[in-house]
SEZAZA-229093 format. One record per atom (N, C-alpha, C): x, z, y. Coordinates in steps of 0.05 Angstrom, whole numbers, padded with zeros to 5 digits, always signed. Example, Ala and Ser with C-alpha at 12.3 -4.5 7.8 and 13.67 -1.06 7.14 Angstrom:
BEGIN
+00264+00156-00114 +00246+00156-00090 +00264+00156-00066 +00257+00142-00045 +00273+00143-00021 +00258+00157+00001 
end
This chain:
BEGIN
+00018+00240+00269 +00030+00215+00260 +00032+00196+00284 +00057+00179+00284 +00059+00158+00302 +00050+00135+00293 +00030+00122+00315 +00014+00098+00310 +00014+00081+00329 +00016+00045+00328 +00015+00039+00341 -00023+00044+00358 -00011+00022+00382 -00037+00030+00401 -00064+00012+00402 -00052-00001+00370 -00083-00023+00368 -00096-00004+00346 -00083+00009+00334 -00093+00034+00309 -00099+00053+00321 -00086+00060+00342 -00099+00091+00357 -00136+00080+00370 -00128+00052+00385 -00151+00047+00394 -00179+00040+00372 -00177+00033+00347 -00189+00036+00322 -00205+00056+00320 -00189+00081+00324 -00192+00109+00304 -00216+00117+00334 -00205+00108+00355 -00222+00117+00375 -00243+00105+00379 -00256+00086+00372 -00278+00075+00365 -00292+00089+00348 -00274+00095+00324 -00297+00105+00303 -00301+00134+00317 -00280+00142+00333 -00291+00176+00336 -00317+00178+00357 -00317+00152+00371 -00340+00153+00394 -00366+00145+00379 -00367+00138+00363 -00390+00143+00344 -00398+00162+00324 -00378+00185+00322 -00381+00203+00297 -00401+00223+00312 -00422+00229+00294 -00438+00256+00297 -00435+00270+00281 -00429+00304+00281 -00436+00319+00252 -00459+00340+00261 -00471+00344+00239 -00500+00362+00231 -00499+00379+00264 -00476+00402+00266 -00481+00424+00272 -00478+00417+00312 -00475+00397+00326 -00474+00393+00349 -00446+00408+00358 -00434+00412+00349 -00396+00429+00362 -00375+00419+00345 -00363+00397+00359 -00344+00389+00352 -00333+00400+00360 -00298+00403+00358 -00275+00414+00370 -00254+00400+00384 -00248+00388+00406 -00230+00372+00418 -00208+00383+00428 -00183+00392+00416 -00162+00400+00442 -00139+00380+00444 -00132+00380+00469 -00110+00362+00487 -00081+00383+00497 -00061+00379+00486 -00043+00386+00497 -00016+00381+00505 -00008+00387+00526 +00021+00373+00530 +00048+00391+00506 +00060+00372+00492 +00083+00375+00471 +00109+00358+00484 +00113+00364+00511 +00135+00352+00525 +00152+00368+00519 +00177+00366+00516 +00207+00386+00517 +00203+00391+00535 +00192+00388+00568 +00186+00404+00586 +00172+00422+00587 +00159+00430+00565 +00140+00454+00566 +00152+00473+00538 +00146+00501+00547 +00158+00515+00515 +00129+00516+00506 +00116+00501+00496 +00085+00488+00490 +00073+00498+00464 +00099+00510+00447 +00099+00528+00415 +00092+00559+00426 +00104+00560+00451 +00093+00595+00450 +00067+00597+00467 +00067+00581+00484 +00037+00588+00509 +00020+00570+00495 +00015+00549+00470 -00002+00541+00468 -00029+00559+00449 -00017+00569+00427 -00038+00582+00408 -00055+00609+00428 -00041+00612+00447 -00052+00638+00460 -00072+00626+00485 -00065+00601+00489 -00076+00580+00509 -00101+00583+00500 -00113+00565+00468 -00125+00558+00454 -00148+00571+00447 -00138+00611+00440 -00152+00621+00429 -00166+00637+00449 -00159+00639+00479 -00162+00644+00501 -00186+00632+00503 -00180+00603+00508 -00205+00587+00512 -00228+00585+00499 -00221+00590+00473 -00241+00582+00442 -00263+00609+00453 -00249+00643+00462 -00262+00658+00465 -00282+00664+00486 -00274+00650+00504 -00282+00644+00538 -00318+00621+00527 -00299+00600+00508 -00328+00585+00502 -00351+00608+00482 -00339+00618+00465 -00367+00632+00450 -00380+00655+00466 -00362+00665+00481 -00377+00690+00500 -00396+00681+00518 -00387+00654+00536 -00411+00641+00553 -00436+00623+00542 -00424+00613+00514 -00449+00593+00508 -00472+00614+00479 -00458+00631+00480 -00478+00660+00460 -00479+00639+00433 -00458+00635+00424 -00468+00618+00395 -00468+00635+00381 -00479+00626+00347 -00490+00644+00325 -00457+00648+00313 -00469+00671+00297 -00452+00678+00281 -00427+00667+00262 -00453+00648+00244 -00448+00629+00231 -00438+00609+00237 -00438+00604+00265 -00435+00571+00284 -00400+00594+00277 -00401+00612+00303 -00376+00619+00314 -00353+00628+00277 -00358+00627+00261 -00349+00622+00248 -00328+00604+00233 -00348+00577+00236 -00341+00552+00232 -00325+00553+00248 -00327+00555+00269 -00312+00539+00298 -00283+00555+00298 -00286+00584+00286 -00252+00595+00283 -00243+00576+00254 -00254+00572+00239 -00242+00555+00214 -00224+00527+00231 -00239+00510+00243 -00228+00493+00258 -00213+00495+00273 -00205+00520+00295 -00193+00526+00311 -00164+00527+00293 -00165+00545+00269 -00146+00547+00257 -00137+00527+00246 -00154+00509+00235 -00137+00482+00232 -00112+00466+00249 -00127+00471+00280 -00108+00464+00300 -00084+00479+00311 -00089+00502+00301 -00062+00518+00310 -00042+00520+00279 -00052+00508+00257 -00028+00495+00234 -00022+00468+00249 -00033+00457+00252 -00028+00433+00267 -00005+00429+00283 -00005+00450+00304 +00020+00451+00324 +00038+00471+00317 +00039+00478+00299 +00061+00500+00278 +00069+00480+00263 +00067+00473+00259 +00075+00454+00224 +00082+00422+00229 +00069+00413+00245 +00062+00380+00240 +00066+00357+00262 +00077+00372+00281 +00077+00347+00307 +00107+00337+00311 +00116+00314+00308 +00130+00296+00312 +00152+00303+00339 +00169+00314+00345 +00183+00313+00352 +00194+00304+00381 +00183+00279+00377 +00185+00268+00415 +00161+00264+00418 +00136+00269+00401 +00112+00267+00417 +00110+00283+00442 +00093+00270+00456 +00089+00288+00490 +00064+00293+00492 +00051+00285+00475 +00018+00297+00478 +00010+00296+00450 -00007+00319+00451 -00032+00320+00420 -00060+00316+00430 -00071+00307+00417 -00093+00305+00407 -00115+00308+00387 -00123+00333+00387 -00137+00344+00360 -00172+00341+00357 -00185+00328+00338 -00209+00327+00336 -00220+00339+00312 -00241+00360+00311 -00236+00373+00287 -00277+00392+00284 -00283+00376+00262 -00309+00390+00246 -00312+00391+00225 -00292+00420+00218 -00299+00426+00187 -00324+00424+00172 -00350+00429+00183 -00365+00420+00171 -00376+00396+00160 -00367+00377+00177 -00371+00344+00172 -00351+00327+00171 -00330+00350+00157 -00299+00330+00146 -00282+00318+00170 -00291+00314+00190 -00278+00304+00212 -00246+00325+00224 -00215+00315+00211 -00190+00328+00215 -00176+00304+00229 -00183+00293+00261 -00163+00272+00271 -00144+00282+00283 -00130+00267+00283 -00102+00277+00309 -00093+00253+00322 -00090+00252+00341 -00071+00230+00357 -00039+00240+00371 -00024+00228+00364 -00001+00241+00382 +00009+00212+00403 +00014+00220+00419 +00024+00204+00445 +00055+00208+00456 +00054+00183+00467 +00092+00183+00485 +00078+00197+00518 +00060+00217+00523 +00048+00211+00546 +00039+00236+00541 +00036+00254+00567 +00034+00290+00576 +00008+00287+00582 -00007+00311+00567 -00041+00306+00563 -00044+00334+00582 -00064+00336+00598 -00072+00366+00600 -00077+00387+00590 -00083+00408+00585 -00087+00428+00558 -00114+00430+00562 -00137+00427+00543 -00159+00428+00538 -00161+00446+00510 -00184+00459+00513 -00208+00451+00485 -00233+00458+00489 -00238+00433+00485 -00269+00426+00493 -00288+00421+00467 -00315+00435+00465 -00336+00441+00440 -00354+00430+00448 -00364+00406+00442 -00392+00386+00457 -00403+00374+00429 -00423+00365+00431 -00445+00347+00408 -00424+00323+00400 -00402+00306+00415 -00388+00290+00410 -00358+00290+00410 -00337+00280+00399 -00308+00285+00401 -00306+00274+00430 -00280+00291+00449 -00283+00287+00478 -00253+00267+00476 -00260+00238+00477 -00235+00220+00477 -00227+00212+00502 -00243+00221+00522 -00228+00208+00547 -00199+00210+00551 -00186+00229+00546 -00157+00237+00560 -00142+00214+00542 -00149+00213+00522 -00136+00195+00500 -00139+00163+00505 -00162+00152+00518 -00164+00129+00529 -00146+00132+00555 -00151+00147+00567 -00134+00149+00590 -00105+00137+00587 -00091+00149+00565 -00062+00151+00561 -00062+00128+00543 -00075+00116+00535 -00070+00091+00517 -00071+00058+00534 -00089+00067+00557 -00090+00053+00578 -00060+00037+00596 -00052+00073+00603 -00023+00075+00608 -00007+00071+00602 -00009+00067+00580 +00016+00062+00558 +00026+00045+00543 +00009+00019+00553 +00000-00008+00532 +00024-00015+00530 +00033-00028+00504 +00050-00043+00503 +00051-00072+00521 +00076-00080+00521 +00081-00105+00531 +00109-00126+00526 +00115-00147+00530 +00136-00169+00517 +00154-00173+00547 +00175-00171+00544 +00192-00185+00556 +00205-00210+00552 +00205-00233+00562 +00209-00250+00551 +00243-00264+00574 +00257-00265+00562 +00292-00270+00581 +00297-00298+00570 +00284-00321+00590 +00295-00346+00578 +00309-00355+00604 +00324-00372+00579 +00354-00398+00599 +00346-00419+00586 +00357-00432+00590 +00359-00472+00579 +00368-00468+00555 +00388-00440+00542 +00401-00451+00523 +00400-00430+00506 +00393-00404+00524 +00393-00383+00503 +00374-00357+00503 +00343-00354+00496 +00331-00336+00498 +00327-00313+00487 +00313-00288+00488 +00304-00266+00480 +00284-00251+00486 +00261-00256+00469 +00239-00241+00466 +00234-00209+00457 +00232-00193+00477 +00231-00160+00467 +00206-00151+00464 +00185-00143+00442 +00163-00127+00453 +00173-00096+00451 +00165-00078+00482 +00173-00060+00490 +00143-00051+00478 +00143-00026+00458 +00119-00013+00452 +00109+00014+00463 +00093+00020+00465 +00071+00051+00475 +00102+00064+00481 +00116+00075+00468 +00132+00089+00475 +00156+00094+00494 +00153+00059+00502 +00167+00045+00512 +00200+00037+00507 +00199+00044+00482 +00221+00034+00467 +00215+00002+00451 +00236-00010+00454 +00237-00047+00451 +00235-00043+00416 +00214-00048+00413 +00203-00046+00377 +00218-00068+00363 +00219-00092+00382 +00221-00122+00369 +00242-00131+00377 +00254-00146+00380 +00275-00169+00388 +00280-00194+00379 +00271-00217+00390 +00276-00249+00378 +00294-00261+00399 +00318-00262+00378 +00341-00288+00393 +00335-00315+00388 +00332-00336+00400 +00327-00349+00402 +00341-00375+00420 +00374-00386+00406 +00380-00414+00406 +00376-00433+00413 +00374-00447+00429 +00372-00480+00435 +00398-00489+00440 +00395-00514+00451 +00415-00539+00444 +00430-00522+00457 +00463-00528+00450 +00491-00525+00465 +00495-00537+00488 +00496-00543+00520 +00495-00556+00529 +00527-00552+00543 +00546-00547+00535 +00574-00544+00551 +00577-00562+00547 +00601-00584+00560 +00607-00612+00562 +00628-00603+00539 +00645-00585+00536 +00665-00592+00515 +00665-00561+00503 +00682-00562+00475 +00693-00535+00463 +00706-00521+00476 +00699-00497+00478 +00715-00471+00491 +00739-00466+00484 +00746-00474+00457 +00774-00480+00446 +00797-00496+00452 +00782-00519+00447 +00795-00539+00444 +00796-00556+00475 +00773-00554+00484 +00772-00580+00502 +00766-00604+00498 +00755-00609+00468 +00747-00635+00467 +00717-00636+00456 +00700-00665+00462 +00675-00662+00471 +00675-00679+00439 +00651-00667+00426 +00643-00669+00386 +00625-00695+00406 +00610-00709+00374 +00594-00733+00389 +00560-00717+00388 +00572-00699+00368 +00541-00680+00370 +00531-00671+00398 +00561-00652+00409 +00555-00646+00431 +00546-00664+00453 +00561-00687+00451 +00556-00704+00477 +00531-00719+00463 +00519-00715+00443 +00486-00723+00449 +00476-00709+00455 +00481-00677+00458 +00459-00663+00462 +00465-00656+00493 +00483-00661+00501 +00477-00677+00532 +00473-00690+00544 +00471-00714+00541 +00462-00738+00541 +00432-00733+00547 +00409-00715+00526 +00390-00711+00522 +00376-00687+00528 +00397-00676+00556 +00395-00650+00563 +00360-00633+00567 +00349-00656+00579 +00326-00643+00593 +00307-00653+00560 +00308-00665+00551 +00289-00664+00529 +00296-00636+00507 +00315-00634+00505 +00326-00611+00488 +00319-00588+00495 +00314-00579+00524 +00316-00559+00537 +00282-00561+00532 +00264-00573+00537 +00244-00580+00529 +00229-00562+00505 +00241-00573+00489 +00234-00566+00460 +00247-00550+00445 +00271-00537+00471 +00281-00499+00475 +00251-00483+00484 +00242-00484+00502 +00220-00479+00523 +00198-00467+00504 +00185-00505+00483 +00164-00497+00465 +00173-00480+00444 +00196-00487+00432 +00200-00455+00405 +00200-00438+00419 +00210-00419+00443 +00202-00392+00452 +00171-00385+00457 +00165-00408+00477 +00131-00408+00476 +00120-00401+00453 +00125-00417+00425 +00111-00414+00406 +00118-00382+00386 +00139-00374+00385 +00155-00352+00378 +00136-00319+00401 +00134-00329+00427 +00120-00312+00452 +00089-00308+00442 +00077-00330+00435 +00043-00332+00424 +00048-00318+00401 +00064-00319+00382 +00060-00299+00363 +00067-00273+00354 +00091-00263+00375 +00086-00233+00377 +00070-00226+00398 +00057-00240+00412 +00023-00224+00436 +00004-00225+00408 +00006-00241+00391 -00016-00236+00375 -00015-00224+00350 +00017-00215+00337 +00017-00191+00321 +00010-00173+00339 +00031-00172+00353 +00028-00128+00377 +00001-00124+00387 -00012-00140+00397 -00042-00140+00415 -00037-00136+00441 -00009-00147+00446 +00002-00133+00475 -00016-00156+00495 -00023-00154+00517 -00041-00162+00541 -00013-00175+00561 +00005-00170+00567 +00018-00175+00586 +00042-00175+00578 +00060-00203+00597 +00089-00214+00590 +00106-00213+00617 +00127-00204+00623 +00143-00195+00635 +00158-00215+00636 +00172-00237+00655 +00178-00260+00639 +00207-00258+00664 +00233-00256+00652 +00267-00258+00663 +00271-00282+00658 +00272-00301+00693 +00288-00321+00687 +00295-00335+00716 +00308-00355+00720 +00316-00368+00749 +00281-00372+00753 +00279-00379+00775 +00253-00388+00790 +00253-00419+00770 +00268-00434+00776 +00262-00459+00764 +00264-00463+00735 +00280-00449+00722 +00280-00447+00691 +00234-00433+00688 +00237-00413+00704 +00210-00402+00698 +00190-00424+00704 +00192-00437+00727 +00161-00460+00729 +00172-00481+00705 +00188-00482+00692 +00198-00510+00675 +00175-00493+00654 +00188-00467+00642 +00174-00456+00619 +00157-00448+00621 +00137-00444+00646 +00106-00438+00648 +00093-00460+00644 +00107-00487+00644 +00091-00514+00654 +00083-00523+00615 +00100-00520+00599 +00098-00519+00570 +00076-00501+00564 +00071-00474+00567 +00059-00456+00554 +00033-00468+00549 +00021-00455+00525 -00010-00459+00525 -00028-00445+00553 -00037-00456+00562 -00056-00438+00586 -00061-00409+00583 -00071-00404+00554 -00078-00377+00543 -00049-00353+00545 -00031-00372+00538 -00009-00357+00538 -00004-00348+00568 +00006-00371+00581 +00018-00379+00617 +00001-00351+00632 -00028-00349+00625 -00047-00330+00642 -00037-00300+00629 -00024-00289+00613 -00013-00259+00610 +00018-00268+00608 +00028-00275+00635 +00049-00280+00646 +00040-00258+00671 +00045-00229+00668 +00027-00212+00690 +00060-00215+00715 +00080-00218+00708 +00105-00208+00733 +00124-00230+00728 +00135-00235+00740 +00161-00246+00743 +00193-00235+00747 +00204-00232+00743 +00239-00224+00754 +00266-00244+00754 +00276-00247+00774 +00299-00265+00771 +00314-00250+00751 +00333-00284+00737 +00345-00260+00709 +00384-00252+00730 +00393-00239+00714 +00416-00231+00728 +00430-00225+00704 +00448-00238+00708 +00481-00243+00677 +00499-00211+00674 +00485-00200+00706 +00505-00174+00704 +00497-00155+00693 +00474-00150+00692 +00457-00132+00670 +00455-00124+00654 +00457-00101+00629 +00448-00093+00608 +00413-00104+00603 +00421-00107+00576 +00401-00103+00565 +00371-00080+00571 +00384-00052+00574 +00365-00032+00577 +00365-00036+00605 +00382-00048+00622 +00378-00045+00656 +00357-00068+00662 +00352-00089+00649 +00331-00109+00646 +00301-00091+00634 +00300-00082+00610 +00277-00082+00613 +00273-00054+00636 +00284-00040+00635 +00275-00021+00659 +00265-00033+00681 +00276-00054+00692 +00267-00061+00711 +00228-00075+00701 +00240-00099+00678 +00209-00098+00669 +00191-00089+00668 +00198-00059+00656 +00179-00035+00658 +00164-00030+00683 +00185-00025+00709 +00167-00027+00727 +00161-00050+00740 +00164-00072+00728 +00150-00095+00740 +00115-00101+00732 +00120-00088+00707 +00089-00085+00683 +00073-00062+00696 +00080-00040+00708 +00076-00019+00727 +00053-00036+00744 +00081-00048+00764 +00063-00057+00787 +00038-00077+00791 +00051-00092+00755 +00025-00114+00759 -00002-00108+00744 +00006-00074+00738 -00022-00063+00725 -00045-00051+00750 -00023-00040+00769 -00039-00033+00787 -00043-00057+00806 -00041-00079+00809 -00048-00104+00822 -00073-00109+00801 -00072-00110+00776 -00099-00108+00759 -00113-00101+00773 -00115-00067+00772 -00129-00049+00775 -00145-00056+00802 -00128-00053+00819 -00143-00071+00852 -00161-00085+00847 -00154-00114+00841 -00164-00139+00833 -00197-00128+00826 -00193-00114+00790 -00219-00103+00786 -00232-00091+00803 -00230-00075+00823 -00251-00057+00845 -00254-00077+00857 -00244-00104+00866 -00257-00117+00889 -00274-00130+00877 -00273-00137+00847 -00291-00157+00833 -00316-00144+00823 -00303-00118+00832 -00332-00098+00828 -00356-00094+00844 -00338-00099+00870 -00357-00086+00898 -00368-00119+00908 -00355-00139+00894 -00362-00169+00910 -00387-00179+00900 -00391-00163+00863 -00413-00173+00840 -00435-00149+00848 -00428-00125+00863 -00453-00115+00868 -00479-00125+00880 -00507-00119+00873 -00532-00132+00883 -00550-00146+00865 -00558-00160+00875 -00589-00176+00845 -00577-00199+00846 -00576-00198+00817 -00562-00226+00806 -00527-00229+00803 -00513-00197+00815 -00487-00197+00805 -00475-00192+00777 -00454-00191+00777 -00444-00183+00754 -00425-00155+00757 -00430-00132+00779 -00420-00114+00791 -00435-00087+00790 -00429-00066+00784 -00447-00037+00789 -00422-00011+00793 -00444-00002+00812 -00425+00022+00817 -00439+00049+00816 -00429+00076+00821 -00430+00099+00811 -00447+00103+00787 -00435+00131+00791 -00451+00144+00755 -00481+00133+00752 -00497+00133+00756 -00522+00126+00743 -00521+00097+00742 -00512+00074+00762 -00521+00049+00762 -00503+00038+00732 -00486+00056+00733 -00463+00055+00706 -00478+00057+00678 -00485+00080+00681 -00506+00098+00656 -00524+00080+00646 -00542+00067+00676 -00567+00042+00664 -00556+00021+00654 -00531+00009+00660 -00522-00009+00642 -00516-00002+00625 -00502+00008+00620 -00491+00019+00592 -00516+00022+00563 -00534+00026+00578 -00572+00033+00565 -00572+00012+00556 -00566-00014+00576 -00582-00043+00564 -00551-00055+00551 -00529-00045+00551 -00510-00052+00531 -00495-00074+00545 -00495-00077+00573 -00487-00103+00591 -00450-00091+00602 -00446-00066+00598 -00420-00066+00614 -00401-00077+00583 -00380-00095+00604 -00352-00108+00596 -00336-00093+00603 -00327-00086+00622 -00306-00079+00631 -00318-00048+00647 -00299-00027+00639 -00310+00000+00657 -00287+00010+00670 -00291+00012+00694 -00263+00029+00718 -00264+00053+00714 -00260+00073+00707 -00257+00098+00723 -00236+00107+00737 -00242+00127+00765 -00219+00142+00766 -00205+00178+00760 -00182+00162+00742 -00167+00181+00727 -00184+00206+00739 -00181+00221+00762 -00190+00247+00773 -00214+00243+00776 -00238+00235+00767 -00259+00238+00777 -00274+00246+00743 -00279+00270+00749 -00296+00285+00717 -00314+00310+00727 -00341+00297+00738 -00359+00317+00741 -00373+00325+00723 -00379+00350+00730 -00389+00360+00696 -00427+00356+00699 -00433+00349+00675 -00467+00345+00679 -00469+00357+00648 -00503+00343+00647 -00516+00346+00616 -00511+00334+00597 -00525+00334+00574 -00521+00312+00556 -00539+00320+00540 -00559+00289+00525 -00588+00303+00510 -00571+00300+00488 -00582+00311+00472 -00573+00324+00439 -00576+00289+00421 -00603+00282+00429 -00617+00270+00416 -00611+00234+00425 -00616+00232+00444 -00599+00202+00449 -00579+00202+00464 -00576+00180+00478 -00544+00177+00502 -00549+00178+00526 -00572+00194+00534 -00573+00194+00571 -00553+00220+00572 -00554+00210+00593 -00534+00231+00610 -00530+00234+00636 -00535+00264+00644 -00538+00266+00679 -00525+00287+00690 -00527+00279+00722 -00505+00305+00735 -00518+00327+00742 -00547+00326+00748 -00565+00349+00755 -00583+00348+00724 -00582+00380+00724 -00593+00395+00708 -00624+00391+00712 -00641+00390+00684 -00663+00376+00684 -00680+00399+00648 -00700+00407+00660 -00714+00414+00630 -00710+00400+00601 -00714+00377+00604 -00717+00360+00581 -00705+00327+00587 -00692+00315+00566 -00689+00289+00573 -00704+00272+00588 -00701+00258+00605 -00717+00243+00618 -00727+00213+00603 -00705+00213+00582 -00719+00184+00565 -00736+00194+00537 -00722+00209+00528 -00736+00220+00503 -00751+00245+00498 -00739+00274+00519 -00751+00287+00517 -00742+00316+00504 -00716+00301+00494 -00705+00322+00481 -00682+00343+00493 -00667+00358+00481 -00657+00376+00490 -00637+00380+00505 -00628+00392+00529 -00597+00380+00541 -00577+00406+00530 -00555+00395+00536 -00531+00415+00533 -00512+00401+00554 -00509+00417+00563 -00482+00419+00582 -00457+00414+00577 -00446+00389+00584 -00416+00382+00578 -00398+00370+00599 -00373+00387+00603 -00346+00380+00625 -00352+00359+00636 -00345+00340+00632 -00342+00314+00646 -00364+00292+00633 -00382+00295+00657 -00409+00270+00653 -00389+00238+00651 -00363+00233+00658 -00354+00211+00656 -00343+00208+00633 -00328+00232+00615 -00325+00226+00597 -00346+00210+00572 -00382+00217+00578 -00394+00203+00558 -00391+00176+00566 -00387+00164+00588 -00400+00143+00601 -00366+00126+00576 -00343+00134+00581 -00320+00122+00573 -00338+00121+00541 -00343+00147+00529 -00349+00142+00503 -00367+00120+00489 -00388+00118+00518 -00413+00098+00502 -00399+00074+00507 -00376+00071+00527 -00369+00038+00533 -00354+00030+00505 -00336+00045+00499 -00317+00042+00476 -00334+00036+00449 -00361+00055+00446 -00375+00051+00425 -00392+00023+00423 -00389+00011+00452 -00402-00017+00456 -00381-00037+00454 -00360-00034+00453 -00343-00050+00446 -00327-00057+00474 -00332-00045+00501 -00329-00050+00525 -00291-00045+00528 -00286-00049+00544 -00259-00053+00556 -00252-00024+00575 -00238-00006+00576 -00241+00015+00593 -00216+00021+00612 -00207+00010+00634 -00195+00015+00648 -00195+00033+00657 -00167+00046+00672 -00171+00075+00681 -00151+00081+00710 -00165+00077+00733 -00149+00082+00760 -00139+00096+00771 -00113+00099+00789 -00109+00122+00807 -00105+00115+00826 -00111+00125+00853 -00100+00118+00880 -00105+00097+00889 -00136+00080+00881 -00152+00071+00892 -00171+00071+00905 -00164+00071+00932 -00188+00075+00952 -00208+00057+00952 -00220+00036+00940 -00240+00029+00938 -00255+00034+00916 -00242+00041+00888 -00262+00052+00878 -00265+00082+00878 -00256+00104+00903 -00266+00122+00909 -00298+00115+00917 -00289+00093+00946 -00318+00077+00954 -00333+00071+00935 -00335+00062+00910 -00348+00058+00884 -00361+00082+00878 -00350+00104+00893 -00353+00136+00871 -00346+00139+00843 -00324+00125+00849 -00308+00136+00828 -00304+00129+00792 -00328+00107+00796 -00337+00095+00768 -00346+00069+00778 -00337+00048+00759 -00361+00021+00766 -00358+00008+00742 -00362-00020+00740 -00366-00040+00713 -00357-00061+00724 -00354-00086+00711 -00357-00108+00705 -00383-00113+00683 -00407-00128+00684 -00430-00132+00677 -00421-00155+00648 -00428-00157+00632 -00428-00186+00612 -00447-00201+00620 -00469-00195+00636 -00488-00215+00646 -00504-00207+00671 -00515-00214+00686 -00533-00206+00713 -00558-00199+00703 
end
């Protein structure tokens, strides 16, 4: 099913808290791009892998049982049920504890399937990250248009948006109404209270969509006129700018938006690693690599979590609480209890932030938070 990306991020909350009885969930990730023939190499992908996991981890009978019931769930799944321009799946699946999710995405997932104590959502935060919606907003003095461009990056929304007439006379005729010549007369107040209806029209689709960032087409001086109106709250997810241009399509505008929202995600992204490495020390609001990450996460302090996209080393994970480490160890080190071995030690760290309600950003081709190793925070308190 296609969902927007404040409902996908929902469902992923509740999955980073779901446990069932038997410790093996089922997670697979795969790319459903028209660039891949993804119907014939996937089920053989799948069952490849499913067999690769029961031969190395010696499960029971009864376990490996279950786990082909589920498996088969997922290969009806991509026979029968996936949407057409989706580009990625997402399957989460424990017959025993009722758990049948799916996510489908505008966005090419890697091919996984991964069997751990918890559903493995990283790739899926990853791509939801990527993919956030956002508003274009195309104002003039006299005539605007508000687009929210969604996950898919198709323009979901469109608000036209009217203000005063300001031509000195009829296009027809040539002669000037007394309407018109007041509403020139009163040019800059009109234009004014053009400015606040889009403003006010702009605050309320950021706050249906949940979109974070505004794309904003207009002259340089039309734009400081209509930043100077906004509510502050609004003016601050004003992430880019673009001069507007009359010669343009519609789709040749937001394209360009698109990658203007691009660049000002990865100017984010920056921003965050330096605010990372500047709050490191006693008394910051900054931590870096896997463990200084892990201990916050313990005392429930990370806000904001970086990772980068390529960085998934594989460690432990205790059965019994949420530690988690990269070197192999007898017994938990907090509780005592039992470890199992799972892919990517960063994927729990994404899971416990999301289950804390944390923020999870996700980097590429940042050289400082390589220097981070690859993981850091923003702290809620020192």
């Amino acid at each position: 099913m296609i969902e927007s990306a404040a409902v996908a991020w929902e469902r992923l909350k509740n999955l980073a808290g779901f446990k069932g009885e038997r410790d093996a969930i089922l997670t697979t990730t795969l790319s459903t791009s028209r660039l891949d023939d993804w119907r014939q190499y996937a089920p053989t992908f799948l069952k490849s892998e499913f067999n690769t996991f029961v031969k190395t981890r010696g499960v029971s009978r009864e376990q490996r049982h279950g786990l082909e019931q589920d498996l088969d769930y997922v290969l009806d799944v991509i026979k029968y049920d996936v949407t057409p321009k989706t580009q990625g799946l997402a399957v989460f699946v424990d017959g025993q504890a009722g758990l049948y999710e799916r996510v489908e995405l505008p966005f090419r997932l890697l091919n996984r399937l991964v069997i751990e104590p918890a559903p493995y959502i990283r790739p899926v935060v990853h791509a939801l990250s990527l993919v956030e919606p956002f508003v274009v907003a195309r104002v003039s003095r006299d005539e605007s248009s508000l687009y929210l461009v969604d996950e898919w990056g198709v323009p979901q929304a469109e608000d036209e948006l009217t203000g005063p007439w300001l031509r000195s006379s009829d296009r027809e005729t040539g002669e000037l109404s007394i309407k018109q010549y007041y509403a020139a007369a009163r040019q800059d107040t009109l234009v004014e209270l053009h400015y606040k209806e889009v403003g006010g029209a702009l605050a309320k689709m950021l706050e249906s969509s949940g979109a974070r960032r505004v794309v904003l087409c207009a002259q340089h001086d039309i734009a400081t006129a209509f930043k100077r109106v906004l509510p502050s709250a609004i003016a601050a997810k004003i992430a880019a700018e673009m001069a507007f241009d009359a010669a343009e399509t519609p789709a040749q505008m937001l394209e360009r938006a698109r990658q203007a929202a691009l660049a000002a995600r990865q100017q984010e992204i920056d921003a965050l690693a330096v605010r990372i490495k500047e709050g490191l020390g006693v008394g910051g609001r900054g931590v870096a690599g896997f463990d200084g990450v892990l201990s916050a996460l313990g005392r429930h302090q990370v806000q904001t979590l970086l990772v980068d996209r390529n960085y998934r080393p594989p460690g432990w994970r205790c059965r019994q609480c949420t530690w988690t480490g990269l070197a192999e160890l007898e017994r938990c080190p907090v509780c005592g209890g039992e470890l199992v071995a799972v892919g990517d030690a960063v994927g729990e760290l994404v899971r416990l932030a999301l289950l804390q309600n944390g923020q999870v950003e996700v980097g590429e081709n940042v050289p400082l938070l390589e220097e981070l190793g690859g993981v850091g925070a923003v702290l809620r308190y020192s």
